[in-house]
C-alpha positions as CSV (number, residue, x, y, z in Angstrom):
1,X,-29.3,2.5,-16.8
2,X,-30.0,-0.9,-17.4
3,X,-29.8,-3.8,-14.7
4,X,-27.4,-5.6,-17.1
5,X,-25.7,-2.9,-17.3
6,X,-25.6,-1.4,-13.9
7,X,-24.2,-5.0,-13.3
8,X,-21.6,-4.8,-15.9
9,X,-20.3,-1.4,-13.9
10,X,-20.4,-3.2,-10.8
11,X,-18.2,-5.9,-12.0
12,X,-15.4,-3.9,-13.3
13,X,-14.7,-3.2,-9.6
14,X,-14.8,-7.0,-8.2
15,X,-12.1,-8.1,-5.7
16,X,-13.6,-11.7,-4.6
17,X,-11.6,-14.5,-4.6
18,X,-8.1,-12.9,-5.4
19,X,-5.7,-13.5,-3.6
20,X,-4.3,-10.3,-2.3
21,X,-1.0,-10.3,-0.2
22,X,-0.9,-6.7,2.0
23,X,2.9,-5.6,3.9
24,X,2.1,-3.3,6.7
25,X,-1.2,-5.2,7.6
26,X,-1.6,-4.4,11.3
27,X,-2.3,-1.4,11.5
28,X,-2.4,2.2,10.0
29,X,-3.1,2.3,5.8
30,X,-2.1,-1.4,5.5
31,X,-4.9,-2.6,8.5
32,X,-7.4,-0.8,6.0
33,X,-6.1,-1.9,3.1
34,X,-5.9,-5.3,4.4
35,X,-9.9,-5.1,5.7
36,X,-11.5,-3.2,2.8
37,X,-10.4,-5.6,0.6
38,X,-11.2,-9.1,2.6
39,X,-14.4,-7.3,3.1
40,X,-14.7,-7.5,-0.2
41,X,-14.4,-10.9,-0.7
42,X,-10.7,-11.2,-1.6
43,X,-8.6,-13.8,0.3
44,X,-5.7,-11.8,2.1
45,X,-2.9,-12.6,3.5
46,X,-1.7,-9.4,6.0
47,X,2.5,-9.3,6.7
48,X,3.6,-7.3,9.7
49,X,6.5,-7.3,12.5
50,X,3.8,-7.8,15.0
51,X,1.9,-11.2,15.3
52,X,-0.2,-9.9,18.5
53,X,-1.6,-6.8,16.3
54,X,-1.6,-9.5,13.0
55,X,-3.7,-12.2,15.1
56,X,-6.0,-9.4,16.9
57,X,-6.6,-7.9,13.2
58,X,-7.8,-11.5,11.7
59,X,-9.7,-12.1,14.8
60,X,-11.9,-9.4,14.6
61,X,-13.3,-11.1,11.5
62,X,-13.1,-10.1,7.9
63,X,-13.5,-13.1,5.7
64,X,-10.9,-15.4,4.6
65,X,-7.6,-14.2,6.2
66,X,-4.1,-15.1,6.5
67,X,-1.1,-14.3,8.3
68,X,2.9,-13.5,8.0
69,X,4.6,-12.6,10.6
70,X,8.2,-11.2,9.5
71,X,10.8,-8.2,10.2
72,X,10.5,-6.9,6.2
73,X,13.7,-4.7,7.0
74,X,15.9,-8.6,7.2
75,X,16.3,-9.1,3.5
76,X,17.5,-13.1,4.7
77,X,13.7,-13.5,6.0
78,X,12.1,-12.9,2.5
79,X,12.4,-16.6,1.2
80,X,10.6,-17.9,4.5
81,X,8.4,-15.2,3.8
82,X,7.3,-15.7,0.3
83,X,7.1,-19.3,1.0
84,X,4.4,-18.4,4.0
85,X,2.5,-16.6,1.7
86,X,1.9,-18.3,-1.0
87,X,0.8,-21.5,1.7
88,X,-2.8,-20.5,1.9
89,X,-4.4,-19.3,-0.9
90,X,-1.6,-19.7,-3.6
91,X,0.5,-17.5,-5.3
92,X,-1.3,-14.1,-4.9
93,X,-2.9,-12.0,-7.7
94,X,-2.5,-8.7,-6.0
95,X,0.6,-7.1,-3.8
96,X,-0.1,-4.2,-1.4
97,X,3.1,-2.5,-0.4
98,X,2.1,-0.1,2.2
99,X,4.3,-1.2,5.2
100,X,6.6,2.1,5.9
101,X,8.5,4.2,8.3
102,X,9.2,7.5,9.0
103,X,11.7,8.4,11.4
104,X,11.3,11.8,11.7
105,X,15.0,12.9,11.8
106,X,17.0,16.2,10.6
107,X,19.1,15.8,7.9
108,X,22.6,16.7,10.2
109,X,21.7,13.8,12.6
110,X,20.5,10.9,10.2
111,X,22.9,7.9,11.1
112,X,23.3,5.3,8.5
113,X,21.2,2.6,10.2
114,X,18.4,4.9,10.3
115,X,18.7,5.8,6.9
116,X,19.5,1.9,6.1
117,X,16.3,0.9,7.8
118,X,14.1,3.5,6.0
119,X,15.4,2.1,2.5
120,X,15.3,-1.7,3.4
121,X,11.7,-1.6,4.3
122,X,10.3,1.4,2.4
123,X,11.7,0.8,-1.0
124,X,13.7,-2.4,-1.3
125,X,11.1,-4.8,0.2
126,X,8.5,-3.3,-2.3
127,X,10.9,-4.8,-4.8
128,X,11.8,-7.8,-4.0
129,X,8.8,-9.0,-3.1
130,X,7.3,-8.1,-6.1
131,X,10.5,-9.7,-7.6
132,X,9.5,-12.7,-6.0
133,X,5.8,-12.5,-6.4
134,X,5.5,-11.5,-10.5
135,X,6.2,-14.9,-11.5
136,X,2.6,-16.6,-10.2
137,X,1.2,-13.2,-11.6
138,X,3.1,-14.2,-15.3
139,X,1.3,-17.6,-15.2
140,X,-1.9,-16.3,-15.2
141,X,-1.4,-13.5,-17.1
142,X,-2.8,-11.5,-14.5
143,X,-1.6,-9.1,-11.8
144,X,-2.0,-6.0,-9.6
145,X,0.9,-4.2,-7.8
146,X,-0.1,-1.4,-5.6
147,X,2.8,0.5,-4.2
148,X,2.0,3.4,-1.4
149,X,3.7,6.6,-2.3
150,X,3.0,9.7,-0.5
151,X,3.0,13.5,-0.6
152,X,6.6,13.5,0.0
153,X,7.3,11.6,-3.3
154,X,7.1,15.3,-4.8
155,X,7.9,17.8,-1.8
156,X,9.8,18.0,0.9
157,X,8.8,18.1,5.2
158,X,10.4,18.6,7.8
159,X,12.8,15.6,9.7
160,X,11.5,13.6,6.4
161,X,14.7,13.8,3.9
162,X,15.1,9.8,4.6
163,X,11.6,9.2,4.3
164,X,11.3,11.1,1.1
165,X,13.8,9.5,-0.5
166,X,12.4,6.6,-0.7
167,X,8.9,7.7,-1.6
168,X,10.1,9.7,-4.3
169,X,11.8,6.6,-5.2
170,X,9.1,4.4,-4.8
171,X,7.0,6.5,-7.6
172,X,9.7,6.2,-10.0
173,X,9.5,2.5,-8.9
174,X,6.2,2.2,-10.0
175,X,7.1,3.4,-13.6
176,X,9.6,1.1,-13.8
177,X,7.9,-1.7,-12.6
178,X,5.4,-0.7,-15.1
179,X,7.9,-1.1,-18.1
180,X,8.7,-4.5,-17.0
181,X,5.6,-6.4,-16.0
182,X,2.4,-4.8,-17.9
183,X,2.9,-6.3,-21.3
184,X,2.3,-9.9,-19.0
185,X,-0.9,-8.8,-17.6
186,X,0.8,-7.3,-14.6
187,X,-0.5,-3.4,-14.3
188,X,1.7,-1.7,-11.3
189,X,0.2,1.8,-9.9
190,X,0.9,3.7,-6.6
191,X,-1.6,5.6,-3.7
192,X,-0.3,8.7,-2.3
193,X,-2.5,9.4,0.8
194,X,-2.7,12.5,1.8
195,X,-2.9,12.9,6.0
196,X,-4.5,10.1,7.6
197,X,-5.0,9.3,11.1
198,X,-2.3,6.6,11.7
199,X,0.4,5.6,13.7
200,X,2.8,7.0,11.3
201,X,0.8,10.3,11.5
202,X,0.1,10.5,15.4
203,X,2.7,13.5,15.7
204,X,0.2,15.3,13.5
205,X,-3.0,14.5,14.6
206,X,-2.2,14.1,18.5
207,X,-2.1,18.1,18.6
208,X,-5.6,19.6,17.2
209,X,-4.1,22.9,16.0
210,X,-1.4,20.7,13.9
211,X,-4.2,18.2,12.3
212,X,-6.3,21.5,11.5
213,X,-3.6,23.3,9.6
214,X,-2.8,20.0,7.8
215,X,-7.0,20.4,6.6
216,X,-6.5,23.9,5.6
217,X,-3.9,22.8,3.3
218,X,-6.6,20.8,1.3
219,X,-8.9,21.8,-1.4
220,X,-11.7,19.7,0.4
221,X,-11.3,21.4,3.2
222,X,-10.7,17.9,5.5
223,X,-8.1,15.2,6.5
224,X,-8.6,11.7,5.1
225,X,-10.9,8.8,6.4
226,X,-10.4,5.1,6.1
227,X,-13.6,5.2,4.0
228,X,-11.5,7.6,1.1
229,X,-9.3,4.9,0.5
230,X,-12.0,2.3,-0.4
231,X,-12.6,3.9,-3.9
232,X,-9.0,4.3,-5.5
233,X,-7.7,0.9,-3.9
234,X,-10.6,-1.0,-5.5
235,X,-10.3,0.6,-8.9
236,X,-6.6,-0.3,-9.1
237,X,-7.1,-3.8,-7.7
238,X,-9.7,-4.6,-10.3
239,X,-10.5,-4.8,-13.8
240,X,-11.7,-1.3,-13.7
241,X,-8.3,0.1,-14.5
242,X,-7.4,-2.4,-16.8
243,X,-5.8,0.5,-19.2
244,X,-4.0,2.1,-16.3
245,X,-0.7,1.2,-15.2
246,X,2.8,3.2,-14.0
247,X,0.8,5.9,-12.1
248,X,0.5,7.7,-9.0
249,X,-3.2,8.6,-8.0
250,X,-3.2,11.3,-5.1
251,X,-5.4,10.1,-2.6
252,X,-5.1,13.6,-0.5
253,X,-8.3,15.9,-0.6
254,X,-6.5,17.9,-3.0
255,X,-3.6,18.6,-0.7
256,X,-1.3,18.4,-3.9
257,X,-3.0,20.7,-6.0
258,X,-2.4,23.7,-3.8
């Protein structure tokens, strides 16, 4: 292969300088998300609950940073919130939904502000701010909307009927959002991880026999790393899957295939 065109490859997967805006930045999926691509060279702006875990993120230095501090599950915070994010960089060429929450809670015992709070911040905030944010995308006829799905946007777990909802929902988002926004320049796709080890996933992974049998469950043979999700977040956040939009890529070892 040519150096020209060796080069030519390597573009296709460029992230620097976008402006990338990542929910769910402090810690888990989104803290990765959020790092890998600042590493990168992108300018990100991280949103979470917790300034203290925000701050101690952008302090432990990954290039040009930002940060929101805001409760996603209060819809009446998202115009102080999208006016906060577009303050340092601009309106932003990329949105990372991956804030989440899974309560963990039987289907008899669900009460409606559990099941409230699962939708507000799992499947309506993906909306709205994308609502908010495709506009700046429209005028440059150019955007990237990742949504997280997950395993449970196509099968059921335990304590997760709340939780699944809204990921199955948020796949069928991801179509939809498709239909509206791509013929602008705006391509919308989705990462299903498979199990990571995040705060989300700590009743998993805090027992050895539990995290194991989750591995077994994979083709590979192996839980996910932070270093799996490098590959699929960069092709969707770049030009290299410039013909790809309304899909769900499952980021899981081959969890799903089995």
């Amino acid at each position: 292969m040519s150096k020209t065109t060796s080069e030519a490859h390597s573009n296709l997967f460029e992230v620097k300088d976008y402006v990338v805006c990542v929910t769910g930045a402090s810690s888990g999926l989104g803290r990765a998300t959020a790092t890998i691509l600042a590493n990168r060279g992108a300018r990100v702006i991280g949103i979470a609950r917790s300034r203290e875990e925000l701050e101690a993120w952008q302090e432990s230095g990954h290039g040009e940073t930002a940060i929101v501090s805001a409760d996603l599950c209060k819809r009446e915070e998202f115009p102080k919130v999208i006016k906060e994010v577009t303050a340092p960089f601009g309106a932003p060429d990329i949105l990372i939904n991956a804030a989440g929450v899974n309560l963990r809670r039987p289907a008899d015992i669900v009460s409606q502000e559990e099941w409230d709070q699962t939708i507000q911040l799992n499947l309506n905030a993906p909306f709205f701010l994308a609502q908010a944010l495709v506009p700046g995308m429209k005028a440059k006829k150019w955007g990237r909307i990742v949504n997280f799905a997950s395993l449970q946007s196509r099968r059921a777990f335990p304590d997760g009927i709340a939780y699944g909802a809204t990921k199955g929902g948020i796949e069928q988002l991801t179509r939809a959002m498709a239909e509206a926004w791509s013929r602008y320049g705006i391509l919308t796709n989705a990462l299903a991880p498979g199990f990571f080890p995040t705060k989300l996933t700590e009743p998993i992974f805090s027992k050895q026999n539990l995290a194991d049998e989750q591995s077994q469950r994979t083709c590979i043979g192996r839980n996910g790393t932070m270093e799996d999700l490098e590959g699929p977040l960069l092709f969707l956040c770049s030009n290299a899957s410039n013909y790809i939009t309304g899909q769900t890529i499952f980021v899981d070892g081959g969890y799903s295939a089995k």
